[in-house]
LUMLOKE-70030 format. One line per 2 residues: number of its first residue (from 1); their letters; for each residue x, y, z of C-alpha. Coordinates in nm, 2 decimals. Each point is the difference from the previous one (the first is absolute). Layout:
N
NUM) a) X/Y/Z  ... .
//
This chain:
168
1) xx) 14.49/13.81/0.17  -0.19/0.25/-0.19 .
3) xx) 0.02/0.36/0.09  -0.31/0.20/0.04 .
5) xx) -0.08/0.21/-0.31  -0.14/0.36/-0.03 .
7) xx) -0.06/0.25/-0.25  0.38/0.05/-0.04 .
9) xx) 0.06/-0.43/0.00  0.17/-0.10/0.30 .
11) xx) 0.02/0.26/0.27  0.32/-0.01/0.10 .
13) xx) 0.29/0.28/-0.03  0.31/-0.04/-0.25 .
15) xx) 0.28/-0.16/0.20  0.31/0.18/-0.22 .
17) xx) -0.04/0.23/-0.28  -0.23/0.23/-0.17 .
19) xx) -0.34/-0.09/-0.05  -0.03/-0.18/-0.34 .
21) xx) -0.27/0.18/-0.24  -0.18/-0.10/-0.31 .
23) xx) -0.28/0.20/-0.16  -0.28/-0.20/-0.21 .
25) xx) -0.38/-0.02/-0.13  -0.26/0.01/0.25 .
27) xx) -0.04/-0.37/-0.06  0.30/-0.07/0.10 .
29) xx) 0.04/-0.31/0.22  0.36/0.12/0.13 .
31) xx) -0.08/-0.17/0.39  0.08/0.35/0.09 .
33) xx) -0.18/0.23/-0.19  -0.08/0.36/0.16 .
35) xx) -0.28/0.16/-0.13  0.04/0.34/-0.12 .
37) xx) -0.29/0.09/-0.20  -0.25/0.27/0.16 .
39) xx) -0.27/-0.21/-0.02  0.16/-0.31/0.16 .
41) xx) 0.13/0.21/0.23  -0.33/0.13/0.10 .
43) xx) -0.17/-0.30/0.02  0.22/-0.19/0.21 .
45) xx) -0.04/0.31/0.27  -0.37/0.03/-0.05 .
47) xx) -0.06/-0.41/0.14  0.31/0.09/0.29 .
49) xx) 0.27/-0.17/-0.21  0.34/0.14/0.00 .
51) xx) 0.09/0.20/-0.32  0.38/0.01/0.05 .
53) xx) 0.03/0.12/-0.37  -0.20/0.31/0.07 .
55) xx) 0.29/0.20/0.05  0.07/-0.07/-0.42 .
57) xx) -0.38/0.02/-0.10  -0.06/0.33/-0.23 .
59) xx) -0.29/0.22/0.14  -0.32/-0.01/-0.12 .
61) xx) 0.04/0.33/-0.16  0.29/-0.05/-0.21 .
63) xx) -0.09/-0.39/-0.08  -0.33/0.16/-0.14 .
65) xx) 0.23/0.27/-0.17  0.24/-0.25/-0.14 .
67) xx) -0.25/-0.25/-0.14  -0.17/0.30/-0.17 .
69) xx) 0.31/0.18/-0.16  0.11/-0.33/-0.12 .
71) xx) -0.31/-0.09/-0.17  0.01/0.36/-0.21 .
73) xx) 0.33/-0.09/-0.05  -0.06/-0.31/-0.18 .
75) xx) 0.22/-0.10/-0.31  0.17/0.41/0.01 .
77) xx) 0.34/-0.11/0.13  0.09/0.31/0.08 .
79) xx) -0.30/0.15/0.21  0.03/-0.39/0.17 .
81) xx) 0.37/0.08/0.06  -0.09/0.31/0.18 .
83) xx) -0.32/-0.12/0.20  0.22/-0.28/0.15 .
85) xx) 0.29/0.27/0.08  -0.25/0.20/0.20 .
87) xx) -0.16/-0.33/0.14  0.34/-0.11/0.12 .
89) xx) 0.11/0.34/0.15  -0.34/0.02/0.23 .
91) xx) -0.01/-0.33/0.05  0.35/0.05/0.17 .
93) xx) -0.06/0.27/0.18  -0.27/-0.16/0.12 .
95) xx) 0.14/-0.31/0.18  0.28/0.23/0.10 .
97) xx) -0.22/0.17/0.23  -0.17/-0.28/0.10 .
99) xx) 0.37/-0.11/0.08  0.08/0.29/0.19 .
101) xx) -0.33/-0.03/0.20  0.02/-0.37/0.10 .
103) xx) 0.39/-0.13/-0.06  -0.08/-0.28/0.26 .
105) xx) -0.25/-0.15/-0.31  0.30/0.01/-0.25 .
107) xx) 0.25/-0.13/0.26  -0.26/-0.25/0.08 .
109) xx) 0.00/-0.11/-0.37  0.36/0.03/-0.03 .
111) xx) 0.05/-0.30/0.33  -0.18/-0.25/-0.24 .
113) xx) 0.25/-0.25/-0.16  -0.23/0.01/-0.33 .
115) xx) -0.25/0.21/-0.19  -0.21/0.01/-0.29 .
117) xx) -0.18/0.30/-0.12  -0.26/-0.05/-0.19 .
119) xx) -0.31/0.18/-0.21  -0.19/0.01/-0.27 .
121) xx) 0.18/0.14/-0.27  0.07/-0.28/-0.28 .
123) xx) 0.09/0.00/-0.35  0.15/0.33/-0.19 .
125) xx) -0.07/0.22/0.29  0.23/-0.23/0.21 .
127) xx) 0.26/-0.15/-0.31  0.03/0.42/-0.02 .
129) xx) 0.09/0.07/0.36  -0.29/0.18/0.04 .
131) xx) -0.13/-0.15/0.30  0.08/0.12/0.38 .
133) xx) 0.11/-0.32/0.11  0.31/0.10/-0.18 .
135) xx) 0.06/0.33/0.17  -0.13/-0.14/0.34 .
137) xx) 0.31/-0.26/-0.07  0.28/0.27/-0.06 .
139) xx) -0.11/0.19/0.33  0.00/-0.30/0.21 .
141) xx) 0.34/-0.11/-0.14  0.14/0.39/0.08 .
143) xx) -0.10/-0.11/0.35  0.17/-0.37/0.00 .
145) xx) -0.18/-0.24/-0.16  0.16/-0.23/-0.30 .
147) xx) -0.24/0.06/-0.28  0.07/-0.31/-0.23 .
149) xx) -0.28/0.10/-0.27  -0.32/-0.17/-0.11 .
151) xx) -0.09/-0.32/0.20  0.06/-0.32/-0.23 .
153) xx) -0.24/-0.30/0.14  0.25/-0.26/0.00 .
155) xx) -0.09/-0.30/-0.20  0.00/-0.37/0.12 .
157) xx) 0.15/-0.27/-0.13  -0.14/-0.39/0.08 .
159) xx) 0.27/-0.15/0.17  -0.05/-0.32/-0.18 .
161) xx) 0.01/0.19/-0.34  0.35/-0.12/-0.19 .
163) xx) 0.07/0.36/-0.15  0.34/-0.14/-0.12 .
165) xx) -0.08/-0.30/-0.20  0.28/-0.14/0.31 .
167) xx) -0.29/-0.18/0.21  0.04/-0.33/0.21 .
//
């Protein structure tokens, strides 16, 4: 029996335990990825679609800021350094009003037996931290969840495939 699946995978709530949490690309294909990305986000609410990963999304403003800063930043390590320190610090503040404002959303989130975050921040931005996926992660583990890193897509083996020179 197959259980229904939604934008969080299967709908149901974790039985025992935190809520298991993985953060990855936005291309991820973790069956429970949760959109975080402003435009995502914004999207799925603009066709009626729940947006569960709203809550996590950066606003407009500062995505616009962020994207900006870090393009003048470009290849000065240090001015980079600092753009993402004030990125992360508003970013933060951010959600934690949001939080403050709606904790059902968050608890809501929190009920789910599995989570992936995901956006669209790749290559050095991400390998450097510098993405809010990462930040998102830390906040929602402060409130319970069991952050276990960067989503692996686990890979599968044929079962017919001999991988110990052993076979029958």
């Amino acid at each position: 029996r197959r259980e229904p699946r939604g934008v969080l995978g299967p709908q149901r709530e974790r039985e025992n335990g935190p809520m298991i949490l993985y953060t990855d690309h936005y291309s991820s294909r973790h069956p429970a990825r949760l959109d975080i990305t402003r435009a995502g986000c914004d999207k799925a609410l603009r066709v009626g679609k729940p947006a569960p990963g709203a809550i996590f999304a950066p606003s407009a403003d500062l995505l616009r800021w962020g994207l900006d800063a870090r393009n003048r930043a470009r290849g000065d390590a240090e001015r980079m350094a600092a753009v993402w320190a004030r990125y992360e610090a508003d970013y933060l503040a951010e959600v934690r009003e949001r939080i403050a404002a709606d904790r059902a959303s968050l608890d809501a989130l929190l009920r789910l037996p599995e989570a992936c975050a995901v956006c669209f921040c790749g290559g050095a931005d991400a390998a450097a931290g510098h993405c809010h996926r990462f930040p998102a992660a830390r906040l929602l583990a402060e409130y319970g969840a069991d952050y276990r890193g960067e989503w692996v897509e686990p890979v599968k083996v044929a079962p017919q495939l001999d991988l110990f020179g052993g076979g029958k």
